[in-house]
C-alpha positions in Angstrom: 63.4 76.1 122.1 63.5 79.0 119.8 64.5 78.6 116.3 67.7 80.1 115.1 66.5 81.0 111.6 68.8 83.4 109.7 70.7 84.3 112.9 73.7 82.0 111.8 73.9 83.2 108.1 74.0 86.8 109.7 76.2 86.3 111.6 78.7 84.3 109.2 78.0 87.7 106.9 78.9 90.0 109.3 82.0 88.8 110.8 84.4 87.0 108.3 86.4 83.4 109.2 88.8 85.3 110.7 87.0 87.6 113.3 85.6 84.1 114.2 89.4 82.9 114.6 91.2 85.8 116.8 94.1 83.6 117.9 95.0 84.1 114.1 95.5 87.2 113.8 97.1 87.6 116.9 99.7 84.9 116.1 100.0 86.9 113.0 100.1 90.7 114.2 102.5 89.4 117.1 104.1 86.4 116.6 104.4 86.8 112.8 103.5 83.6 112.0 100.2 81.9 111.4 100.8 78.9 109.0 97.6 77.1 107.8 95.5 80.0 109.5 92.1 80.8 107.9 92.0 84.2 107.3 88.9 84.0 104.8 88.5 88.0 104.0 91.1 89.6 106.4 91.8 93.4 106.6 95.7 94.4 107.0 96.4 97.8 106.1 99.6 99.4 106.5 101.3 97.0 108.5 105.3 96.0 108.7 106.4 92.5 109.2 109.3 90.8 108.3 110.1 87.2 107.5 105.9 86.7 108.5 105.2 82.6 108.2 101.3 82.3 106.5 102.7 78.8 104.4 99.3 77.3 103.5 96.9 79.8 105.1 93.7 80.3 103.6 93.7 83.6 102.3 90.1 84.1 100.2 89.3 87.3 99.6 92.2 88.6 101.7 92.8 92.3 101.9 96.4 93.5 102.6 97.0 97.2 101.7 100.0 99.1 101.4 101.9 96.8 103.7 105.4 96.1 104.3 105.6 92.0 104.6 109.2 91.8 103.2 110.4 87.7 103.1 106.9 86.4 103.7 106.5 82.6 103.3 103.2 81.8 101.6 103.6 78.9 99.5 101.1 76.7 99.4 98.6 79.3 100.3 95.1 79.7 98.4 94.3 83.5 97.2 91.8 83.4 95.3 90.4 86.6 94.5 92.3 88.8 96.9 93.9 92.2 96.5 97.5 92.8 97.6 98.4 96.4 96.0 100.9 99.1 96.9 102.9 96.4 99.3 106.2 95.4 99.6 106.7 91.0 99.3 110.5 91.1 98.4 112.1 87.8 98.3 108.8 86.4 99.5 108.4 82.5 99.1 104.9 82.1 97.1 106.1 79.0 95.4 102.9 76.9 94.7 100.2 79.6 96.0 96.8 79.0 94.2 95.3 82.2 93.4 92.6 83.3 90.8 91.1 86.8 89.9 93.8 88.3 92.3 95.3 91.8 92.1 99.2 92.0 93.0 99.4 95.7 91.2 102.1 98.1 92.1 103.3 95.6 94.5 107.2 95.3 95.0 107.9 91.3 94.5 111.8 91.9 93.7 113.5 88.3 94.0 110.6 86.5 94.9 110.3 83.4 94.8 107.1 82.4 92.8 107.9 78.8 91.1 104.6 76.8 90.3 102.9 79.6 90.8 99.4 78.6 90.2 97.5 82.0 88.7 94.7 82.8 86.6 93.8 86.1 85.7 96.0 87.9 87.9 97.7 91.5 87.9 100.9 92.3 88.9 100.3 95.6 86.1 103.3 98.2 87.4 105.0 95.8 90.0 108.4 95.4 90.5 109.8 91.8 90.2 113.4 92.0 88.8 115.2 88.7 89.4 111.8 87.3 90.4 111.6 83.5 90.2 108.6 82.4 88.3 110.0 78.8 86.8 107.2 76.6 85.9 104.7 79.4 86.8 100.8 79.0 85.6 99.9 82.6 84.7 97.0 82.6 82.3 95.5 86.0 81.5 98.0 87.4 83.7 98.7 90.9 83.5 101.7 92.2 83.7 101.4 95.7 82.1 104.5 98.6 82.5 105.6 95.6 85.3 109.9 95.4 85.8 110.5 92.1 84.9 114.3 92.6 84.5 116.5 89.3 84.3 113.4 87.6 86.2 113.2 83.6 85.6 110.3 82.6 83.5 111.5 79.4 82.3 108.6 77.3 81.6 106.1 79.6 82.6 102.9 79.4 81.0 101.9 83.0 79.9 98.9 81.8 77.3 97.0 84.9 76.6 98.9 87.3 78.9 99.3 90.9 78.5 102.8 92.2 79.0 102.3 95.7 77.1 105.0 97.4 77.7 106.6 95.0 80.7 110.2 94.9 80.4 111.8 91.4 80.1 115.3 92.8 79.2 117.6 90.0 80.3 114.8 87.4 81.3 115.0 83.5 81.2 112.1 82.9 79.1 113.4 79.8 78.0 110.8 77.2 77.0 108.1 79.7 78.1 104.3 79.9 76.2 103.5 82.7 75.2 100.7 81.7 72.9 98.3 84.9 72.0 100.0 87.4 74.6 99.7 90.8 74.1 103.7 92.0 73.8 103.1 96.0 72.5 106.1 98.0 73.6 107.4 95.2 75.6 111.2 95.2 76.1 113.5 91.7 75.3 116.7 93.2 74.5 119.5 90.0 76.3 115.7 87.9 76.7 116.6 84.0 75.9 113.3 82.7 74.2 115.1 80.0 73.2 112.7 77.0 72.7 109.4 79.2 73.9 106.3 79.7 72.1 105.7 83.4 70.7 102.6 84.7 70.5 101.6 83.7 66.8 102.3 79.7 68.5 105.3 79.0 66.3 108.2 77.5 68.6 111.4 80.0 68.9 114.9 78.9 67.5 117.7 77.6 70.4 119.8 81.1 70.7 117.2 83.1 70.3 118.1 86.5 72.7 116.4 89.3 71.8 113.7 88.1 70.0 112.4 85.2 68.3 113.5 83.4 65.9 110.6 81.2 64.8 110.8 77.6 63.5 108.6 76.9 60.8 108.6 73.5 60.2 106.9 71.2 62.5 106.7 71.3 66.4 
């Protein structure tokens, strides 16, 4: 018998997880729904689905550009490095998605749902996520440059060395929040509650403080 060699590897390169998986996609692309699907480097370009089910799908590497997936349920779905810009996830569910080096920019996540969000170094720079829901949310290095953040929920998020130049947080629920060493140049807080959050310099914020904060000096 004739040794395969390199012939698998190839072809693992040239066709990704999900070209190996068709009924995927097409539970996807028709169906709308895919739940737990592995769609290890996809391609979606400007496609429009509504209320699309991908809970728990494995999304590495996953391109979807410029598409229209309003009230998609991913949580508990694992992005790592994938790349979601110029598309529309209002009131998506992405409550506990693990994702890492993933780019979310210009994306419109208005009232989405992204509690225990689990994200390092992500960018959401220039998205729109008024009255998102990011309570509890691990975003480390997140970037959320020129992003609307507008009366969003950020309670307990964990914004440790995040850069929100220039976001605007006017009306947010910041409450509890870390915001140890983030970057906060031009950033809007006007009607913000950073009541008991850490700023920037690490010093805990005052209860009632809106606006800014008011930093306790003396102990924890």
């Amino acid at each position: 018998m004739a040794k395969l060699g390199w012939l698998p590897l190839i072809l693992l390169w040239a066709f990704p997880a999900w070209a190996l998986q068709p009924d995927a996609m097409i539970g996807l692309l028709t169906m709308h729904r895919c739940p737990g699907c592995d769609l290890t480097a996809v391609i979606i370009e400007k496609k429009q689905i509504e209320n699309a089910d991908l809970q728990r799908a494995q999304l590495y590497r996953a391109h979807f550009v410029a598409v229209q997936f309003p009230g998609v349920n991913l949580e508990g779905a694992y992005l790592p490095e994938c790349f979601m810009n110029d598309s529309v996830f209002t009131k998506g569910n992405f409550r506990r998605v693990e994702a890492y080096r993933c780019f979310f920019k210009r994306v419109d996540l208005t009232e989405a749902d992204l509690s225990d969000f689990n994200g390092e170094e992500v960018w959401f720079d220039q998205s729109l996520m008024a009255g998102a829901k990011l309570t509890k949310a691990l975003l480390y290095k997140a970037s959320f440059k020129e992003t609307d953040l507008k009366e969003a929920d950020l309670s307990g998020a964990i914004l440790v060395e995040a850069d929100l130049t220039k976001a605007d947080l006017r009306g947010a629920n910041l409450r509890g929040a870390l915001l140890t060493g983030a970057q906060v140049y031009k950033a809007q807080f006007e009607g913000a509650d950073l009541s008991g959050a850490r700023w920037i310099n690490g010093f805990k914020c005052d209860e009632g403080s809106i606006d800014r904060c008011r930093e306790i000096h003396q102990g924890p």
